[in-house]
C-alpha positions as CSV (number, residue, x, y, z in Angstrom):
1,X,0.0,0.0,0.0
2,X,1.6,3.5,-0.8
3,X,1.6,6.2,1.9
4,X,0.8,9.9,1.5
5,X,2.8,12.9,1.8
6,X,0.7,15.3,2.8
7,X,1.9,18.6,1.5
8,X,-1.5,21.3,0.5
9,X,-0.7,24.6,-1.1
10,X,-3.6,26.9,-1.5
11,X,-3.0,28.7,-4.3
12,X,-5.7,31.5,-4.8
13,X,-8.5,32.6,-2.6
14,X,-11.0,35.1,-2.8
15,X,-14.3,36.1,-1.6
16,X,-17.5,37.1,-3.7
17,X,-20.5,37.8,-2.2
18,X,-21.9,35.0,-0.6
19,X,-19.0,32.6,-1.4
20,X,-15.3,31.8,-1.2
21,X,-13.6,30.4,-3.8
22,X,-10.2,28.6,-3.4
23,X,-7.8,26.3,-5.9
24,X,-5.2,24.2,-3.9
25,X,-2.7,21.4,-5.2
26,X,-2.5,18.0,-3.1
27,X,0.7,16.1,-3.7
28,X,1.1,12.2,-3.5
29,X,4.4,10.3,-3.1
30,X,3.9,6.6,-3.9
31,X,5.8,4.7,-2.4
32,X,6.0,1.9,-4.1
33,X,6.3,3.2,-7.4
34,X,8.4,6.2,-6.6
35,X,6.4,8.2,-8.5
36,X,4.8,11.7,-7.0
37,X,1.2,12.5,-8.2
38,X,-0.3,16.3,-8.0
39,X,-3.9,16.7,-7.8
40,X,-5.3,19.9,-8.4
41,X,-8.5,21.1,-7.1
42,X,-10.7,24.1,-7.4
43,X,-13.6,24.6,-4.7
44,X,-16.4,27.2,-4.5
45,X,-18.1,27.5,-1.5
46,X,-21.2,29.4,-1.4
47,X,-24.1,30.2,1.2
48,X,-27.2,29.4,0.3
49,X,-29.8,31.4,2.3
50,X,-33.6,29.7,2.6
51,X,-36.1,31.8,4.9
C-alpha cells in the first residue's frame, strides 16, 4: 500500500459575495512506485440562504 505525503498549497482565494472560492494542489508520493502525483483542485463555497 503507498503512503501519502501530505503537502497542501492553496494557491488563490478570494471572496465574492456569498461565497469563497479557493484552488489548492494535493501532492502524492507513492511509495511503491516512486512516482509523485499532483492533484489539483478548485472549490467554491457558497451560502445558500432559505427563509
Amino acid at each position: 500500500m503507498a503512503e501519502e505525503a501530505g503537502t497542501v498549497s492553496e494557491e488563490a482565494s478570494g471572496k465574492e459575495n456569498d461565497s469563497v472560492s479557493v484552488s489548492l494542489a494535493v501532492k502524492y508520493l507513492d511509495e511503491d512506485t516512486k512516482m509523485i502525483q499532483i492533484f489539483q483542485y478548485d472549490l467554491v463555497l457558497t451560502k445558500e440562504i432559505t427563509g
